[in-house]
C-alpha positions as CSV (number, residue, x, y, z in Angstrom):
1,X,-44.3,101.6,-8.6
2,X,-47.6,101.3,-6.6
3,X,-48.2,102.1,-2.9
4,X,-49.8,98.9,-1.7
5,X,-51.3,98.2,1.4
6,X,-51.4,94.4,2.5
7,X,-53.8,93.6,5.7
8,X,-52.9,91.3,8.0
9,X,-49.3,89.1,8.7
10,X,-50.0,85.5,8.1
11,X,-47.5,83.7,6.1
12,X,-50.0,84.4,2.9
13,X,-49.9,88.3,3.7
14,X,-45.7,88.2,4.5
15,X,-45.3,86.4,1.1
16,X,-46.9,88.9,-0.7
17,X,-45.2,91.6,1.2
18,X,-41.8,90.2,0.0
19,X,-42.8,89.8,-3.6
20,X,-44.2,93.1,-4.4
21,X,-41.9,94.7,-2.2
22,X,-39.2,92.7,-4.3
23,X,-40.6,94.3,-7.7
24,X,-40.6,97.8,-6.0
25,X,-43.9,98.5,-4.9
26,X,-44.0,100.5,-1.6
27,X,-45.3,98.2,1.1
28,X,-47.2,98.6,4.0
29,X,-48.6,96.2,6.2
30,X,-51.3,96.5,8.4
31,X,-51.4,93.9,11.6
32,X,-54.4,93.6,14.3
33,X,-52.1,91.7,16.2
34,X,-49.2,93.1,18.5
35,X,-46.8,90.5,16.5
36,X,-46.4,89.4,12.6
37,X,-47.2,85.9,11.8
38,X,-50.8,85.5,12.2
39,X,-51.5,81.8,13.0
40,X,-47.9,81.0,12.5
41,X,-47.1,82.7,16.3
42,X,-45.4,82.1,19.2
43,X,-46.2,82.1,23.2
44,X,-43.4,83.0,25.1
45,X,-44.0,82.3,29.0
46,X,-42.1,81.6,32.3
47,X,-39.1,80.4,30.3
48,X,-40.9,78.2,27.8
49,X,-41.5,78.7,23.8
50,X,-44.5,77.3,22.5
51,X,-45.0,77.2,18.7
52,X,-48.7,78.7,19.0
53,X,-50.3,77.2,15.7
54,X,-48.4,75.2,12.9
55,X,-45.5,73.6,14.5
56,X,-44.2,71.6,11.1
57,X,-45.1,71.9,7.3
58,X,-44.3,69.7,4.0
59,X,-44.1,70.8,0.6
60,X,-41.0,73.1,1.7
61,X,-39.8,73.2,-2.4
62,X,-42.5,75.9,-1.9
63,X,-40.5,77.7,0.7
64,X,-37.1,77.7,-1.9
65,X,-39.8,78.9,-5.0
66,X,-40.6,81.8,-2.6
67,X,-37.1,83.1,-1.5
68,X,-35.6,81.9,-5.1
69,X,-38.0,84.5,-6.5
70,X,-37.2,87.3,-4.7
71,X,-33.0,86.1,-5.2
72,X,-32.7,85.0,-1.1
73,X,-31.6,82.6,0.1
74,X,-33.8,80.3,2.3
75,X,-32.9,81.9,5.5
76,X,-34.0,79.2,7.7
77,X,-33.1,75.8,8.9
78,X,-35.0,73.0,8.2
79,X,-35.1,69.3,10.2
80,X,-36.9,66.3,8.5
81,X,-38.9,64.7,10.8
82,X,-38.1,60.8,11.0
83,X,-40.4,59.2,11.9
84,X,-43.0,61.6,11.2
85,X,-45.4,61.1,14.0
86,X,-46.3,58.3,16.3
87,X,-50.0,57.5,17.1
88,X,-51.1,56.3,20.2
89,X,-54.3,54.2,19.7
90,X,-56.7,53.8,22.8
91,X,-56.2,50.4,24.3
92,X,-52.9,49.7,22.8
93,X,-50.0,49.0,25.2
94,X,-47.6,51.1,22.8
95,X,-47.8,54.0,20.1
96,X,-47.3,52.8,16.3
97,X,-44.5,54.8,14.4
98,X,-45.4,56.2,11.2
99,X,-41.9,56.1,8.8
100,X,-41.4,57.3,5.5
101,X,-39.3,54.3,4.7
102,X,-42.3,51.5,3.8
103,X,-40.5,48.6,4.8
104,X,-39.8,50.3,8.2
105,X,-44.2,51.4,8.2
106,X,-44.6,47.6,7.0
107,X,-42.8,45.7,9.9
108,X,-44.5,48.6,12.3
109,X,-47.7,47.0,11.5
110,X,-46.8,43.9,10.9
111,X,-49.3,41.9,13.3
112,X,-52.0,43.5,11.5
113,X,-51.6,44.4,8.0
114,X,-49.4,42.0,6.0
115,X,-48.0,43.1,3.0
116,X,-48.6,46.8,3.7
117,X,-45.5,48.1,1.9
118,X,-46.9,47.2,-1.6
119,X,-50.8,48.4,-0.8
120,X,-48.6,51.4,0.3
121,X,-46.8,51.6,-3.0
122,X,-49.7,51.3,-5.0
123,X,-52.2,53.8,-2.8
124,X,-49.1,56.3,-3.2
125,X,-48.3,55.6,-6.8
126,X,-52.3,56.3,-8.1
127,X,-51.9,60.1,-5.3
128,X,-48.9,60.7,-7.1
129,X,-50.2,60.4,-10.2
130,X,-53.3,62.8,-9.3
131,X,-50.8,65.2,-7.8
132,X,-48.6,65.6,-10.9
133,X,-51.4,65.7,-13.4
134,X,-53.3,68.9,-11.5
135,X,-50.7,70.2,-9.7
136,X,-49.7,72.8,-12.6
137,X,-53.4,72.9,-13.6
138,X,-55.1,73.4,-10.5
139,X,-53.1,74.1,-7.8
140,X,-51.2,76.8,-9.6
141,X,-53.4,78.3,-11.2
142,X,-55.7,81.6,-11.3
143,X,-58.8,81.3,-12.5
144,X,-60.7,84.1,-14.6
145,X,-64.2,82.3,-14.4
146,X,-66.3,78.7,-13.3
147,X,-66.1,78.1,-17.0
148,X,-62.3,78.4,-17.4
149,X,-61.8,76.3,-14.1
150,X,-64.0,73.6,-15.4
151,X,-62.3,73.8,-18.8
152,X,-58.8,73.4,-17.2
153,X,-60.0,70.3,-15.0
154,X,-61.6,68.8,-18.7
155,X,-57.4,68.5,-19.4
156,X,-57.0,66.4,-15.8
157,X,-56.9,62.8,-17.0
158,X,-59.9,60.7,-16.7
159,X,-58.4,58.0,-14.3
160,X,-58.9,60.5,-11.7
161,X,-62.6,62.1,-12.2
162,X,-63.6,59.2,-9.6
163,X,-61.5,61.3,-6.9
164,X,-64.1,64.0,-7.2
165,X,-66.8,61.4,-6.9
166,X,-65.6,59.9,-3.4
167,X,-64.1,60.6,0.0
168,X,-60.7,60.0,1.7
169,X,-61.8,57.5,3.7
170,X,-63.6,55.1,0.3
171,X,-60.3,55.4,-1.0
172,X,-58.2,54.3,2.3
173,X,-61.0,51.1,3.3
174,X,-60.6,49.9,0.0
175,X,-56.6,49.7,-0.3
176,X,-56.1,48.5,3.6
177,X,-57.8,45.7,5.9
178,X,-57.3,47.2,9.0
179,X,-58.4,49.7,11.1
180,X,-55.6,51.4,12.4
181,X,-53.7,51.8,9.1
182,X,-56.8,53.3,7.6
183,X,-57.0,56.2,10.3
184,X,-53.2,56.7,9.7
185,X,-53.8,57.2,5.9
186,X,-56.9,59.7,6.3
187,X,-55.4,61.4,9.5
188,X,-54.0,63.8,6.6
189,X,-58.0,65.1,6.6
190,X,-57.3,66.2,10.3
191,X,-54.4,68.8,8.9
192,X,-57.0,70.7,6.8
193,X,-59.3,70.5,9.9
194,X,-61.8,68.3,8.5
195,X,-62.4,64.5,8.9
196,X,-61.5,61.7,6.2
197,X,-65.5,61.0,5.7
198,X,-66.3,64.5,4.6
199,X,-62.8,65.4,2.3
200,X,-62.7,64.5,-1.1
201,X,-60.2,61.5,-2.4
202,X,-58.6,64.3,-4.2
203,X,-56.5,64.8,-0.8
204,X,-54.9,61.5,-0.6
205,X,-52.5,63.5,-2.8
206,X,-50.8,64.8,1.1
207,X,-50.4,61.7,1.9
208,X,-47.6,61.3,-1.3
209,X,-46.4,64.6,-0.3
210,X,-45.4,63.5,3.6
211,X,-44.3,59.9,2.7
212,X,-42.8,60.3,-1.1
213,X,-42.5,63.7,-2.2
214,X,-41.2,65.8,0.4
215,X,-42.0,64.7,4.2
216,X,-42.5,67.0,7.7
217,X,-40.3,69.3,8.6
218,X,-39.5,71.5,11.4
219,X,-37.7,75.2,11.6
220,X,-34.7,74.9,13.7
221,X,-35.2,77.4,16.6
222,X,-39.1,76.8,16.4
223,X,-41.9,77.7,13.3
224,X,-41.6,81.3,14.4
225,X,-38.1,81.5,13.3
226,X,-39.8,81.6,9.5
227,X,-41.8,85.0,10.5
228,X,-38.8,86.3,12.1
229,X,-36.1,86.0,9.3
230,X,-38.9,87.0,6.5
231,X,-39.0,90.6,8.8
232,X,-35.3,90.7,8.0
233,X,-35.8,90.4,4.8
234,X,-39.0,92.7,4.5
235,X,-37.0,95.5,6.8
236,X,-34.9,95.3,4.5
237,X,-37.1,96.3,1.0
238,X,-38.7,99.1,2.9
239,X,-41.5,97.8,3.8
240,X,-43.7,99.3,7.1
241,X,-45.5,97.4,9.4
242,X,-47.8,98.8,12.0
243,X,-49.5,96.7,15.1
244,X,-52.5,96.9,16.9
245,X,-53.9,98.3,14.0
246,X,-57.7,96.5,13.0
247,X,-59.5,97.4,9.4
248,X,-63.2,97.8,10.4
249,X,-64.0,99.6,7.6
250,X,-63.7,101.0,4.1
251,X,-64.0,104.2,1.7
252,X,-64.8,103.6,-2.1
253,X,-64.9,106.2,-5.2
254,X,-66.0,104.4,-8.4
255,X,-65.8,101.0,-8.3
256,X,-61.7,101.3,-6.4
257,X,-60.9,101.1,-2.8
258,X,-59.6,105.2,-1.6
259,X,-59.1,104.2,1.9
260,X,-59.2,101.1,4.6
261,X,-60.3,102.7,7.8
262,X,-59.1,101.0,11.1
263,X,-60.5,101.1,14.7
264,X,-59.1,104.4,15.8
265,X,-60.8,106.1,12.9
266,X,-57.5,106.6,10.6
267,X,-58.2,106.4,7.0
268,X,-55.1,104.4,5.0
269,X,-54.9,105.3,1.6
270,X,-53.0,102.6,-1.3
271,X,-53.2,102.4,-4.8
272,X,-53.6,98.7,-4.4
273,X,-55.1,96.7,-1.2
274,X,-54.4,92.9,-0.2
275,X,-56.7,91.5,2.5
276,X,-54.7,88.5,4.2
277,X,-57.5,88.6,6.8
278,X,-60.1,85.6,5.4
279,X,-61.0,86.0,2.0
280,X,-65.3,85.0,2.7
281,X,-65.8,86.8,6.5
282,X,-63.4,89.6,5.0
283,X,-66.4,90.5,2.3
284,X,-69.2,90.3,4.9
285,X,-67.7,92.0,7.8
286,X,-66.1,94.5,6.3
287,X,-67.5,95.2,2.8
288,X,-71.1,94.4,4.0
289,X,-71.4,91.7,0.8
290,X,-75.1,89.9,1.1
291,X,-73.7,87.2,-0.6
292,X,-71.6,86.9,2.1
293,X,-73.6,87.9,5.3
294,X,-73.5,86.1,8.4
295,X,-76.3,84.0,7.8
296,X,-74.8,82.6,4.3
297,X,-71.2,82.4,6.1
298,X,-72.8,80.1,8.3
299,X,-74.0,77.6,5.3
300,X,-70.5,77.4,4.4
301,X,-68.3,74.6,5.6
302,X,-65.6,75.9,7.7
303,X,-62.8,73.6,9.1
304,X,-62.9,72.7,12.8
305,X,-62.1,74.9,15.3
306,X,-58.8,74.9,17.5
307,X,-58.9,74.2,21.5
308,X,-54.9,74.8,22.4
309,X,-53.3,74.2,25.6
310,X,-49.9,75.0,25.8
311,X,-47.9,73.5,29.2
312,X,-44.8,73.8,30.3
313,X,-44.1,70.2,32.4
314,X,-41.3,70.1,35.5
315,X,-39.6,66.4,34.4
316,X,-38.9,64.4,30.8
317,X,-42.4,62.2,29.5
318,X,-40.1,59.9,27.6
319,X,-43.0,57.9,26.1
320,X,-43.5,61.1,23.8
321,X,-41.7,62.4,20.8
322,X,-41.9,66.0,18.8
323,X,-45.4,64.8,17.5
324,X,-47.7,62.5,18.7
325,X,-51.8,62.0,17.6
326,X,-54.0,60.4,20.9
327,X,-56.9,58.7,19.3
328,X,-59.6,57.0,20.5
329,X,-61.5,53.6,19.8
330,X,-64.8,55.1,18.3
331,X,-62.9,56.9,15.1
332,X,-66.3,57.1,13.2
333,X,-68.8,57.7,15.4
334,X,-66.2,60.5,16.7
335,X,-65.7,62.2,13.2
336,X,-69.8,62.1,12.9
337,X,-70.4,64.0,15.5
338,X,-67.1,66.2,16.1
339,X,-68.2,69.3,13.5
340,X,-71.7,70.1,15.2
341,X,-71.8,68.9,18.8
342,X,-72.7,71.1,21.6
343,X,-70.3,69.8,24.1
344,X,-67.4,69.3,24.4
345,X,-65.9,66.0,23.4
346,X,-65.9,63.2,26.4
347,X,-63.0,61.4,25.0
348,X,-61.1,63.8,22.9
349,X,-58.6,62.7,20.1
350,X,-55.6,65.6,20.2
351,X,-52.7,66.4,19.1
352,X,-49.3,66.9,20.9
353,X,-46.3,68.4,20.1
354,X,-43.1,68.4,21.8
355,X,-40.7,71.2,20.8
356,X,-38.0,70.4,23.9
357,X,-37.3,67.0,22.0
358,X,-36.0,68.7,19.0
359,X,-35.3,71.8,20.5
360,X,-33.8,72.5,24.0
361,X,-33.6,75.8,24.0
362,X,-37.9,75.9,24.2
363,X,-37.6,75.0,28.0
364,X,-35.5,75.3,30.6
365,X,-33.3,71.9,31.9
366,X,-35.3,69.2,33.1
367,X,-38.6,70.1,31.6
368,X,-40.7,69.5,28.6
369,X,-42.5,72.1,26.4
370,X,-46.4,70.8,25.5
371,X,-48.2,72.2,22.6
372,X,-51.8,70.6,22.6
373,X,-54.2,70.5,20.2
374,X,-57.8,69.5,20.2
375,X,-59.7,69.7,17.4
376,X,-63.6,71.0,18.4
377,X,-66.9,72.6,17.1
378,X,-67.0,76.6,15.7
379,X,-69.0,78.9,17.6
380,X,-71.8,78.0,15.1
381,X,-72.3,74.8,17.2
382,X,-70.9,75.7,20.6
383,X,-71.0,78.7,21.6
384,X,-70.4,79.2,25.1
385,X,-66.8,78.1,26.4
386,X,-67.2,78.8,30.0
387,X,-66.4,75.4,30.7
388,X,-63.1,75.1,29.2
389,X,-61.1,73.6,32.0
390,X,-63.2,70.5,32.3
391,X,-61.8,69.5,28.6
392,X,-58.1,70.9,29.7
393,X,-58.0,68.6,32.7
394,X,-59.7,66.0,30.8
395,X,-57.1,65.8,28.3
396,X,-54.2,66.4,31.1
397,X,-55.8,63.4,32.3
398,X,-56.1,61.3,29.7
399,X,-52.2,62.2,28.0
400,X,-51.4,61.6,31.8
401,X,-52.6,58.1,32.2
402,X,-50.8,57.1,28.8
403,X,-47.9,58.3,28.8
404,X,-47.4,57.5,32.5
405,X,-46.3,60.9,33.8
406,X,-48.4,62.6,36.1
407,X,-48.7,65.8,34.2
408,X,-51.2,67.7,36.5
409,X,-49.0,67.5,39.5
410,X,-45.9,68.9,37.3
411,X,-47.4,72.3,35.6
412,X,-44.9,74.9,35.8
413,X,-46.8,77.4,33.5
414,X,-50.3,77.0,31.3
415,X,-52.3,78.6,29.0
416,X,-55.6,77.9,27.2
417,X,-56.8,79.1,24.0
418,X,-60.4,78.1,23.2
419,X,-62.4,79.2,19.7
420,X,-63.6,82.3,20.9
421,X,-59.9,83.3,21.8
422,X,-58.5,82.7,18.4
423,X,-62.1,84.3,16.8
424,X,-60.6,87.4,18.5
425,X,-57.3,87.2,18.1
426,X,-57.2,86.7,14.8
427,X,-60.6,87.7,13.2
428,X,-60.9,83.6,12.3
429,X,-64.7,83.2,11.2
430,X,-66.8,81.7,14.2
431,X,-63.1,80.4,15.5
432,X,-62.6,78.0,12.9
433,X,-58.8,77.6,12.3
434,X,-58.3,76.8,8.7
435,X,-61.0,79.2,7.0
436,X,-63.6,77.6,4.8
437,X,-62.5,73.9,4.3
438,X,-62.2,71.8,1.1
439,X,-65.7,70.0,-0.1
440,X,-65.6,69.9,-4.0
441,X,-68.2,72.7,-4.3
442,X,-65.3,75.0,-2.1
443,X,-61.9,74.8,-4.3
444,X,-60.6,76.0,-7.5
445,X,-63.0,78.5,-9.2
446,X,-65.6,77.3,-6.1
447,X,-63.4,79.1,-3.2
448,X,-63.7,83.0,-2.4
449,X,-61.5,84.7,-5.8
450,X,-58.1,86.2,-5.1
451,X,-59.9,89.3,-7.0
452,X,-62.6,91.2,-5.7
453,X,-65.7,90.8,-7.7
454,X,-66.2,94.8,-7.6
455,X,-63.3,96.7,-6.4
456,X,-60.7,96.5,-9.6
457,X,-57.9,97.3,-7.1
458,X,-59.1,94.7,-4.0
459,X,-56.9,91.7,-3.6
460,X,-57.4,88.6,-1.6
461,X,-54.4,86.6,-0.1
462,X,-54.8,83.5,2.2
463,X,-56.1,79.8,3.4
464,X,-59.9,80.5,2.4
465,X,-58.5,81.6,-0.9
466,X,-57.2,79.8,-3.9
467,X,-55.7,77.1,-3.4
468,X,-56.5,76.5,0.4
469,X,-55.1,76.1,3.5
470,X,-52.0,74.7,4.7
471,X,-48.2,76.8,4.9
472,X,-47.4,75.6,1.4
473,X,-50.5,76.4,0.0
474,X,-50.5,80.2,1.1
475,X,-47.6,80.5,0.0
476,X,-48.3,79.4,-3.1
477,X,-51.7,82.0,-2.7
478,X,-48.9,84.4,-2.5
479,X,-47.5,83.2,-6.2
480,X,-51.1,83.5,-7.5
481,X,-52.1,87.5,-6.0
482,X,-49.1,88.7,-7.2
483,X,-49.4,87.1,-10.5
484,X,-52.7,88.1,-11.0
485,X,-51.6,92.2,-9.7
486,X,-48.8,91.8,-12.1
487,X,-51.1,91.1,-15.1
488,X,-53.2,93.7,-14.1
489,X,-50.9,96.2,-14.0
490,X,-49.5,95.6,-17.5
């Protein structure tokens, strides 16, 4: 049995917690935060219950790996999501439903792309076929070295070396004629906070995993209900938590980490350490790596910061459902210029998700609960956010004149969470939500090691870690750090 010490409470850092607890270790867990969850939080205000980050996931066979490993149950409810999402295009009299069901997607968009079912069918069949053949190869795997990564992707088929060559969106304009069905094939890009013209092919993969292989779903009683019955389960292997408490700093004898050191001066001894804070800003901030200062962190590409407004709304928008995408007319000239402006988008494409149509209990009688989501420059780009409320009302605004409903005049409660809010919150690098995002030269072998490069007893756990972001994929992270301690320990 070792004494472990895991820092931070994202899903990634929980996961770990529950496996290594589950094998005996003695588990302690470390949490800047006053709450567990990391992103995967909730706000709780004047009655309402926002989700405050993720608010569904896919890929949930991950979810029953995780609990079937450590001989639980799945201790949650889960709701497929059908249809998935609707999109409301700018200029369009009425949103377009995105269904699982092809023939259902087909006669949605019938007026302007015949025949989509079977250019569906085939775009899905060839990301199937990429996600089988890597999945166990890639995806799942630990790497020792470049070499062995590159060796392992010599065994991926052929067929799909072009993948690595090209981006979403070559693969989407060549399988569909129009427009719209393009940017609902590559909004998959926007989930790994990134646009379709900078991610690789490789990712068409998610969209077989939300229309064949597995779908959205939500938790019943909101995401947070996940963090709150993985405690349960935590509380019960012994394993401590403690709040409030931030790692600034480190003690090291001979290549092995004695002590983390947090912001009140306590030193916090482990035989073993596992950082779920981010795997690159984690080395520069706090080990003082060169390789990953500040100024090489900032060469990096990071995924797209998060601008969140959560509302609860007096009155029922009925034009809305549990998630909804507002897009623009300008869908490339936006994405060109969305990583590095200086100002805040004029007419910004968001996200909204409506818990209180899939879950009542999130707001009182009578009233909707509004988590919005606008994806925006890091602090790299913008740095000063003092004007914040001209892109809240702006989007109030804008949701308000298409859905109908006067929003502004029916806020009960708000808050705002700009980059520089979750920077601090959550130690995210330059308030980038998703950590270090997914360009060919930054997964697999590429990304930030689950294995410290010096410290033989240094762990990493997390999105900007192998594999990458995403629920599923931390939890798969999970699979791969305890793996990897496992061997070493042997």
């Amino acid at each position: 049995m070792k004494k472990v010490i895991i820092i931070g409470s994202g899903l990634g850092g929980l996961s770990t917690a529950l496996r290594l607890a589950d094998k005996g270790h003695k588990v302690t867990i470390l949490e800047k935060h006053s709450t567990p969850g990391g992103r995967l939080n909730v706000i709780q205000q004047d009655g309402f219950r926002f989700d405050m980050g993720p608010s569904f996931m896919s890929m949930t066979f991950e979810l029953d790996e995780l609990f079937n490993s450590v001989n639980e149950k799945v201790p949650i409810e889960l709701e497929e999501l059908d249809p998935l999402y609707q999109v409301f295009f700018e200029g369009q009299s009425k949103p377009r439903l995105i269904y699982k069901d092809l023939q259902k997607l087909e006669k949605e968009f019938e007026d302007i792309e015949p025949g989509l079912a079977k250019k569906a069918e085939e775009y899905l069949a060839k990301a199937s076929q990429f996600f089988h053949d890597t999945e166990d190869k890639v995806v799942k795997s630990n790497f020792e070295s470049k070499l062995s990564y590159i060796l392992k992707l010599s065994r991926v088929p052929l067929k799909h070396i072009p993948y690595l060559m090209r981006n979403m969106w070559s693969e989407v304009d060549k399988k569909f004629d129009s427009l719209e069905v393009k940017i609902i094939f590559s909004l998959v890009a926007f989930f790994l906070g990134a646009t379709p013209f900078q991610t690789p092919a490789i990712y068409s993969l998610l969209n077989y995993t939300e229309m064949k292989y597995n779908g959205y779903w939500r938790v019943k009683g909101g995401m947070y209900k996940l963090v709150e019955e993985m405690m349960k389960l935590l509380e019960k292997r012994g394993v401590e938590i403690h709040y409030n408490t931030e790692i600034v700093g480190y003690a090291n004898t001979n290549g092995t980490v004695a002590e983390m050191i947090d912001q009140n001066g306590k030193r916090w001894s482990a035989d073993l350490f596992v950082s779920n804070s981010d795997a690159a800003s984690f080395r520069g901030k706090i080990l003082g790596r060169e390789s990953y200062s500040e100024k090489k962190l900032d060469k990096m590409h990071w995924t797209l910061a998060p601008f969140t407004i959560y509302l609860g709304v007096k009155g029922k928008l009925d034009k809305i459902m549990h998630h909804n995408y507002f897009l623009g007319n300008n869908f490339k000239a936006y994405a060109d210029k969305i990583f590095t402006s200086s100002i805040s988008p004029q007419k910004p494409y968001y996200y909204v998700n409506a818990l209180s149509k899939s879950d009542p209990t999130s707001a009182p009688e009578g009233h909707e609960n509004l988590f919005i989501l606008c994806p925006v420059p890091d602090l790299r780009f913008k740095k000063d956010w003092s004007d914040r409320e001209e892109l809240v009302q702006n989007i109030i605004d804008d949701l308000s004149a298409r859905t109908g409903f006067d929003i502004s005049e029916n806020i009960v409660t708000k808050k705002v969470l700009d980059p520089q809010d979750w920077a601090d919150m959550l130690n995210l690098y330059k308030g980038s939500g998703l950590g270090l995002a997914h360009d060919i030269n930054q997964v697999g072998a590429f990304r930030p090691k689950n294995k410290d490069e010096h410290f033989n007893n240094l762990y990493y756990v997390g999105a900007s870690t192998t594999p990458g972001t995403g629920l599923p994929m931390v939890i798969i992270s999970s699979k791969l750090v305890t793996e990897r301690i496992e061997n070493d320990l042997a």
